[in-house]
Every structure is written in C-alpha cells, then in structure tokens.
C-alpha positions in Angstrom: 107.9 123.5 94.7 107.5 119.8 95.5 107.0 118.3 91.9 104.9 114.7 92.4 105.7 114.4 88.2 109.5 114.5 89.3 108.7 112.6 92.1 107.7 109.6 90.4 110.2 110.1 87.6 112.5 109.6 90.2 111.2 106.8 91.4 111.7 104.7 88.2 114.8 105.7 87.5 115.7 104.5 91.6 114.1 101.0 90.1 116.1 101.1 86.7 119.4 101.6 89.1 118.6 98.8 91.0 118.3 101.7 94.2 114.9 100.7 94.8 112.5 98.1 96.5 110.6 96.9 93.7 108.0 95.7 96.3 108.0 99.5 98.0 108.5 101.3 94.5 104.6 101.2 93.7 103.0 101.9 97.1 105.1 105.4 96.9 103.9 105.7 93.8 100.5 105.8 94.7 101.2 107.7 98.0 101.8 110.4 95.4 98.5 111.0 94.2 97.0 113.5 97.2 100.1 115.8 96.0 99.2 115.7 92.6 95.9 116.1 93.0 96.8 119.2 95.4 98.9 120.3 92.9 97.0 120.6 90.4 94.3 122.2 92.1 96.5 124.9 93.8 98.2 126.3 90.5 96.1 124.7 87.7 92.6 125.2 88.4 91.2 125.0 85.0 91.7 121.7 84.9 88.4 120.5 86.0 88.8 116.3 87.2 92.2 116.5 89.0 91.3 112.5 89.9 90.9 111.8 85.9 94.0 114.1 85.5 95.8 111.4 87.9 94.8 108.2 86.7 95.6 109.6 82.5 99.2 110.1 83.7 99.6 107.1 86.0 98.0 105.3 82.6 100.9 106.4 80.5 103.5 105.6 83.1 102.3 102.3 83.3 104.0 100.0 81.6 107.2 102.1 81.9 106.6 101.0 86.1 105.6 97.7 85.0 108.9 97.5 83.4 111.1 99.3 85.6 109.4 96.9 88.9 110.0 93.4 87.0 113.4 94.5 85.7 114.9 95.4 89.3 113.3 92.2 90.8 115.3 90.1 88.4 118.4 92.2 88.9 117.8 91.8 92.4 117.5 87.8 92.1 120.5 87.1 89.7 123.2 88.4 92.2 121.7 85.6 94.3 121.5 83.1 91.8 123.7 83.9 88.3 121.0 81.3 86.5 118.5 84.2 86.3 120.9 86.8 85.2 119.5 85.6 81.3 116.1 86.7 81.8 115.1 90.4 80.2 111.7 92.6 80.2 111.9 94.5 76.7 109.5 96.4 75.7 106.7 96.0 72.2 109.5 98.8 70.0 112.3 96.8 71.4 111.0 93.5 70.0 110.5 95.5 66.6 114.0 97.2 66.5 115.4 95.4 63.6 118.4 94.2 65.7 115.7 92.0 67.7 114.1 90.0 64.3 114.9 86.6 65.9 112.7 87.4 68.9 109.9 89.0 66.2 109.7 85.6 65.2 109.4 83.4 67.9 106.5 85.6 69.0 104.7 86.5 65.5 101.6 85.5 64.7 100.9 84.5 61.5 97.9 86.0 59.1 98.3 84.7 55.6 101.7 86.0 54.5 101.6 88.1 57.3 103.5 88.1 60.5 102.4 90.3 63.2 103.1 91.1 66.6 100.4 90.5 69.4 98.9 93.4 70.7 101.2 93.7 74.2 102.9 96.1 76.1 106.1 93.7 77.7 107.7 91.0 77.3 109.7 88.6 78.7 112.4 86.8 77.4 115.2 84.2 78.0 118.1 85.6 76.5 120.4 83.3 75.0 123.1 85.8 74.2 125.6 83.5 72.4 122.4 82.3 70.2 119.3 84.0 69.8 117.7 81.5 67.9 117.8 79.4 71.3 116.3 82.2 73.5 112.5 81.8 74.4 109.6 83.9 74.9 108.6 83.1 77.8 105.8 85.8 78.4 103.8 88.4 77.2 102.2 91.2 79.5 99.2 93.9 78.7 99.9 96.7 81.4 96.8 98.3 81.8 95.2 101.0 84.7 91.9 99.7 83.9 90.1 97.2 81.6 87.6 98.9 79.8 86.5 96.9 76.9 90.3 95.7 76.5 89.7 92.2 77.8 89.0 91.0 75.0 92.0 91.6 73.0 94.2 89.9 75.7 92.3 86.7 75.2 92.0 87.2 71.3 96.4 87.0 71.2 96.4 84.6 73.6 94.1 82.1 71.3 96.0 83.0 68.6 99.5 82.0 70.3 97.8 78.6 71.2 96.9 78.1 67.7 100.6 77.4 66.6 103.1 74.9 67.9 106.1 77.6 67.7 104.1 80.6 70.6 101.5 77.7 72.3 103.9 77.5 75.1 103.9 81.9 75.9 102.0 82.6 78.6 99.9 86.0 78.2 99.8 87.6 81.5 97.8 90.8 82.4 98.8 93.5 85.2 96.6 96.1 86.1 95.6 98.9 88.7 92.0 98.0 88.2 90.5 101.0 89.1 87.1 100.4 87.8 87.6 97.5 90.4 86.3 94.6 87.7 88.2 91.9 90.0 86.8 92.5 92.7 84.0 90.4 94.3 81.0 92.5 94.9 78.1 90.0 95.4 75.6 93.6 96.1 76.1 94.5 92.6 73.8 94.2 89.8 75.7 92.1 86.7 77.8 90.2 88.5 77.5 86.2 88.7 78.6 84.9 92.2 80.4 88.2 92.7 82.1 88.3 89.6 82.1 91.2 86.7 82.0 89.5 83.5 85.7 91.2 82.4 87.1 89.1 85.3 85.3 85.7 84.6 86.5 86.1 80.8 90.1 86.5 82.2 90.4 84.1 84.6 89.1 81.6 82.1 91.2 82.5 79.0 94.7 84.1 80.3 97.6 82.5 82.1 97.3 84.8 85.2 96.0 88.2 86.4 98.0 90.5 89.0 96.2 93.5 90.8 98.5 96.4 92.1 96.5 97.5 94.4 96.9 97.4 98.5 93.3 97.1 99.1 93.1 94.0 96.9 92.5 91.4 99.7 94.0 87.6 99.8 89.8 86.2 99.4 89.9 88.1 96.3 92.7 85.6 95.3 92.4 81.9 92.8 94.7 80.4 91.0 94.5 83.6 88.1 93.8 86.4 90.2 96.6 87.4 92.6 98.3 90.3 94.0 101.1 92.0 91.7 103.7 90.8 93.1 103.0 87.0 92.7 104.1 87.6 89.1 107.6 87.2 90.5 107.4 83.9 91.6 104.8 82.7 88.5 107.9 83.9 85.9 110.6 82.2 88.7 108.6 79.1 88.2 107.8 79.6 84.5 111.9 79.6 84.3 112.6 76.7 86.2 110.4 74.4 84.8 111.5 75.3 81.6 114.9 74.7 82.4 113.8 71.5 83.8 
C-alpha cells in the first residue's frame, strides 16, 4: 500500500541528503494530501475530519520541513560559493544541548537573573567553528501552519531582542502555511482594514519578514514583509553579506 506518511518522510530525508529540490520538496509535499486524505478514509473511517487529520500532521512536520528546505538550500549554495558553507539551521534543543552554551547566550533574553530562550522553532546561525564566541545569530524563525492567536508571541521576542544591544541586531522571521489564510487580502470580508486581517497588519509591522508556503499566494499579495517562501533565501543571503560587509 502506497504510504503518503512514508512518502513525505522520504521526502525530507531526500532534502537532508542534499537529493532534493528545496524549491520542488514542498509542492510534493502538498501534492500529498488527496492520498492521505484517501487513505485515511479508505482504511480508517473512524476518524471523522480526514482534512483536520492532515493539517495536525503537516503541523508537526513543520518545522522539521522548514529545516530540512533551508538546510539543503545552503548546502546547495556553498558548493558554489565556499563563503556560505559557515551558515547552519539548528533547531530550539540544539541551541539548549549544553555543548551549544555560547550560542544560548548570544540569543538569551534576560529576565532578572534569568536567561531564557525566545519562544522559536529555528535558528540560524554563523558558525565560527574555530571560535564560537565570534559566531552570530543571525535569525530566528516561528514555523507555524497557521497563526491562531500566536502572533503575538513572535512580536513579544522580537521586542525583547531589540531591547538589548547584544540580540537587537536578530531578525525574527516567521514561515507559515497560512491556512486560515490571515495574509491574504480579502477586501469582501468583515474585519479586515484595507484588506488586511489584523494578525497580518501586527506582523508586517513588528517582525523582520513574513514568508507564505503556499502556491496560491499571488505576487499582489506581496510588500516588503510579506513574500513567498522562498524569498527567505535571498533575505538570509543578503542578511549574510551585509554582515560580512
């Protein structure tokens, strides 16, 4: 039987090889979903919202896509040029592994006598391997399927990071699905100004830039925050090189 679970495992490991498309790796993904939805309704019919079903498990191998997508892009661009080859995506437990304290600190924020980590689900980071104390966090990224009420906490960490001279340079991006569709611009719906949901007006204000994996999302949709997924790419490339000077 044709397994769209396996499927998609497959898939990220493909992008962790470096056997992948990073572009292509997502749009298979969600090519997946009649199957699964099929699937579930052919030999588990108890389960009663095959959709739901879909979007819970797409929402837990989120940020493990995330991940695995921006990791193989970099891959992919330091055989081309070697300067990149210092850039990593590590993961919230990875930055708390003891063996990672340096990179705690650089990206701690500091209650009291407390230092704790922002809420975030990835992070990116230029890895001075012969120093750590010299490598820089250059970004932090909420993964997310759909907003909710989680806006808010993005834009909470990334006040906080502004408020000290050692994180005021991270920039705290956000990548998600949307699928309650909160950036899109629906001027026929009730509580929306100009078009705009009030998640997407708080975000485009507050956070550093906003990408939408979805292959419906249209280039009007677009500002300077708002973008299609893959413009991440070039918004860490150019994060990097200006940074490097």
């Amino acid at each position: 039987m044709n397994d769209p679970k396996k499927n998609i495992e497959n898939i990220i490991r493909d992008l962790e090889a470096g056997n992948k498309d990073p572009n292509q790796a997502w749009l298979e993904i969600k090519d997946l979903k009649k199957s699964y939805v099929e699937n579930l309704k052919t030999h588990h019919s108890h389960i009663k919202d095959p959709e739901q079903s879909w979007h819970s498990f797409i929402g837990r191998k989120f940020e493990n896509i995330i991940k695995s997508i921006l990791s193989a892009y970099l891959k992919e661009i330091s055989k081309k040029d070697k300067s990149f080859s210092t850039l990593r995506v590590l993961t919230d437990n990875e930055i708390k592994d003891k063996k990672n304290e340096i990179l705690f600190r650089k990206i701690a924020v500091k209650f009291g006598d407390y230092l704790l980590l922002p809420d975030t689900d990835l992070v990116v980071v230029d890895w001075n391997v012969d120093d750590v104390w010299n490598s820089d966090v250059l970004a932090i990224i909420s993964c997310k399927t759909s907003l909710r009420e989680r806006i808010a906490q993005a834009c909470y960490w990334k006040l906080k990071l502004l408020a000290s001279d050692v994180t005021k340079n991270i920039k705290v991006f956000l990548v998600t699905a949307d699928n309650d569709q909160d950036f899109y611009i629906k001027s026929n719906l009730k509580n929306r100004i100009n078009g705009k949901s009030r998640n997407r007006i708080i975000a485009e204000y507050e956070l550093d830039g906003i990408y939408i994996l979805r292959d419906d999302f249209e280039d009007e949709e677009e500002n300077s925050k708002v973008k299609k997924y893959e413009k991440i790419f070039i918004d860490l490339i150019n994060i990097f090189n200006k940074k490097r000077g």
